[in-house]
C-alpha positions as CSV (number, residue, x, y, z in Angstrom):
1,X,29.0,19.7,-25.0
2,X,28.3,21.8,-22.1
3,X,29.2,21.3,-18.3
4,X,26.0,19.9,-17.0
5,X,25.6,17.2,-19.7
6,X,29.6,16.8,-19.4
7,X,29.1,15.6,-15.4
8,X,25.6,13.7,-16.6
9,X,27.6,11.3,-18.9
10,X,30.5,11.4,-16.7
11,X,28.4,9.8,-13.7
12,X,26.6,7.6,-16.0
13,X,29.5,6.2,-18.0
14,X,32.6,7.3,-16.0
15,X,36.1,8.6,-16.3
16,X,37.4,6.4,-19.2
17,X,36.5,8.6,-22.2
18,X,36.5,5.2,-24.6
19,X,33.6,3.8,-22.2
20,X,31.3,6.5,-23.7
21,X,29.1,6.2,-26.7
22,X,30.7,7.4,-29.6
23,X,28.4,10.2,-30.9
24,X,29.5,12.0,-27.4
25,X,33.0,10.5,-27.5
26,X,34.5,13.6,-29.7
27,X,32.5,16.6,-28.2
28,X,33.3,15.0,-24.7
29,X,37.2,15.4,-25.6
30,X,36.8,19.0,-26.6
31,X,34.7,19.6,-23.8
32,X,38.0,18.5,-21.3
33,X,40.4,20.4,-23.4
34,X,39.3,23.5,-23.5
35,X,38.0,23.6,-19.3
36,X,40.0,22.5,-16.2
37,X,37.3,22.5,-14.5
38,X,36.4,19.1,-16.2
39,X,39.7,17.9,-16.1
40,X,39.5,18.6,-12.3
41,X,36.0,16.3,-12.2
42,X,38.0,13.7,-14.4
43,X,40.5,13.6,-11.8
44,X,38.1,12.8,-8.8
45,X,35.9,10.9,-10.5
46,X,39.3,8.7,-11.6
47,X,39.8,9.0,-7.8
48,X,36.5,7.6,-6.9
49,X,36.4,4.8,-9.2
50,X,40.1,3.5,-8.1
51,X,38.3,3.4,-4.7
52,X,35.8,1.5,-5.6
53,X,37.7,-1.0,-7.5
54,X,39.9,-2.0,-4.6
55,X,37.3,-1.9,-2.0
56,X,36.7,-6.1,-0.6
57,X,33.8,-7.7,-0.1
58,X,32.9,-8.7,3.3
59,X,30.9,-11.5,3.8
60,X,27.8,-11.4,6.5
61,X,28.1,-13.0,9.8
62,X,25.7,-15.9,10.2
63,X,23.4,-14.6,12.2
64,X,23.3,-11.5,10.2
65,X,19.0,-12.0,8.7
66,X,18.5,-13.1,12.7
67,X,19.3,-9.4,14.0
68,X,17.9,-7.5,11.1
69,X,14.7,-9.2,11.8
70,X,14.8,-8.8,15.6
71,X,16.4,-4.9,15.5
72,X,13.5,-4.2,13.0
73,X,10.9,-5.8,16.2
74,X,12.1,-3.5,19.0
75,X,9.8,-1.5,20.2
76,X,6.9,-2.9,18.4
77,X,6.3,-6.1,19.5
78,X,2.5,-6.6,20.8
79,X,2.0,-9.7,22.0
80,X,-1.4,-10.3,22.8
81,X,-4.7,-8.8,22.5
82,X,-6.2,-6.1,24.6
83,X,-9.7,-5.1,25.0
84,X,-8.2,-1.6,25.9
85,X,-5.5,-1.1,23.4
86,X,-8.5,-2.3,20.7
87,X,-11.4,0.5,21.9
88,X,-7.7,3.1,22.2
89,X,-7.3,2.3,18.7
90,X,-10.8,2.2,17.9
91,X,-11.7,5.5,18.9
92,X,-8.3,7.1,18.3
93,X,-8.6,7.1,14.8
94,X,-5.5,4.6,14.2
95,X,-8.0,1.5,14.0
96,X,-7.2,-0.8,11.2
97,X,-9.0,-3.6,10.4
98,X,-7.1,-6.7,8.4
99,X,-8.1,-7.4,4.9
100,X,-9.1,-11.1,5.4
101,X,-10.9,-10.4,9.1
102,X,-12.7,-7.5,7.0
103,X,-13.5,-10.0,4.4
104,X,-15.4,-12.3,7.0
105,X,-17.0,-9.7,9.0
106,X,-18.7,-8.7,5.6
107,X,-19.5,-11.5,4.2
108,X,-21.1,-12.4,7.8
109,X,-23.0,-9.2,7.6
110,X,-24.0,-9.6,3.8
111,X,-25.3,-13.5,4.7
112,X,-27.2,-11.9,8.4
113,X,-28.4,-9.4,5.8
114,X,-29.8,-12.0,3.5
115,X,-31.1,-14.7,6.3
116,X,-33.1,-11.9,7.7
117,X,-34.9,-11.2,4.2
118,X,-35.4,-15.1,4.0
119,X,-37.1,-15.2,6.8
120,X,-38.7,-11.9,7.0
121,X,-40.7,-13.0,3.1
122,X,-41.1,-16.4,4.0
123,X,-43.5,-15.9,6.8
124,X,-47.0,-16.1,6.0
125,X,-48.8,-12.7,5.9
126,X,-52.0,-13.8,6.8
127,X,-50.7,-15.7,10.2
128,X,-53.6,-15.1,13.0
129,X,-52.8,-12.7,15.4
130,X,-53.4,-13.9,18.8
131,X,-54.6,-10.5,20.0
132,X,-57.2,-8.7,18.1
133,X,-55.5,-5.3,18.4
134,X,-52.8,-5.8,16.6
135,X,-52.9,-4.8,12.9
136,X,-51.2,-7.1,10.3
137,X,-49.3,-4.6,7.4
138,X,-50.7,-6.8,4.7
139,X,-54.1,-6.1,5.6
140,X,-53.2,-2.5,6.4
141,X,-51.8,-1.7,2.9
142,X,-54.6,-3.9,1.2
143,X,-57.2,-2.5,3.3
144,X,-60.9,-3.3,1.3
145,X,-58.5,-4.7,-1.5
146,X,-57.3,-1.0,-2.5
147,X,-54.0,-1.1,-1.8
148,X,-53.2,2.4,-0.7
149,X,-50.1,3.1,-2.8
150,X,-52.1,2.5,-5.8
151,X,-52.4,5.0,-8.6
152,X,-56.3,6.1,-9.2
């Protein structure tokens, strides 16, 4: 087993040599024998873990989740809307637009879209003009019954 899979396995499984898997049990046991450099890294690591074992656990205030959530506010907080800071943000390129306010807006816009086809077919193409000049496009595209996009 070479160094860099030596310290690999080391952080994964740790200083106690029986811990490891036991297909890299043996090589890892050479591997410290014949380098004090490893042993060395044993050492620390032994070190490190002895550390952690007697560290405490310290329990959170009370009001610990009340100043995360206000720390994580400051400096952002924007409490109402602004005409100005809206057309800033508009035309700054930092304008962002909420998914369910952009889901309204377009589906107004798709049913505007659709009204004004409604009514736009729905009036009656022959409807009498109340001034003579006026051309109506039905009659302009049918003129003499040819209609002008007609293949010949």
């Amino acid at each position: 087993m070479d160094s860099d899979e030596f310290k690999k396995n080391l952080l994964w499984y740790g200083a106690d040599l029986g811990q490891w898997p036991e297909a890299m049990r043996q090589a890892a046991m050479t591997a410290l024998q014949n380098s004090l450099e490893l042993q060395a890294l044993i050492a620390e690591q032994e070190k490190f873990e002895e550390v952690l074992k007697r560290r405490k656990y310290e329990e959170p205030s009370d009001d610990l989740a009340q100043r995360i959530i206000s720390a994580s506010f400051q400096g952002n907080i924007k409490s109402s809307f602004s005409l100005r800071l809206f057309l800033s943000r508009l035309f700054a390129d930092e304008f962002y637009f909420p998914g369910p306010a952009l889901l309204v807006a377009s589906t107004l816009m798709i049913a505007a879209l659709v009204i004004g086809f409604v009514i736009g077919f729905s009036s009656s193409t022959r409807a009498v003009l109340s001034d003579p000049r006026q051309a109506n496009l039905g009659e302009f595209l049918n003129y003499e019954g040819n209609a002008l996009w007609a293949k010949e």
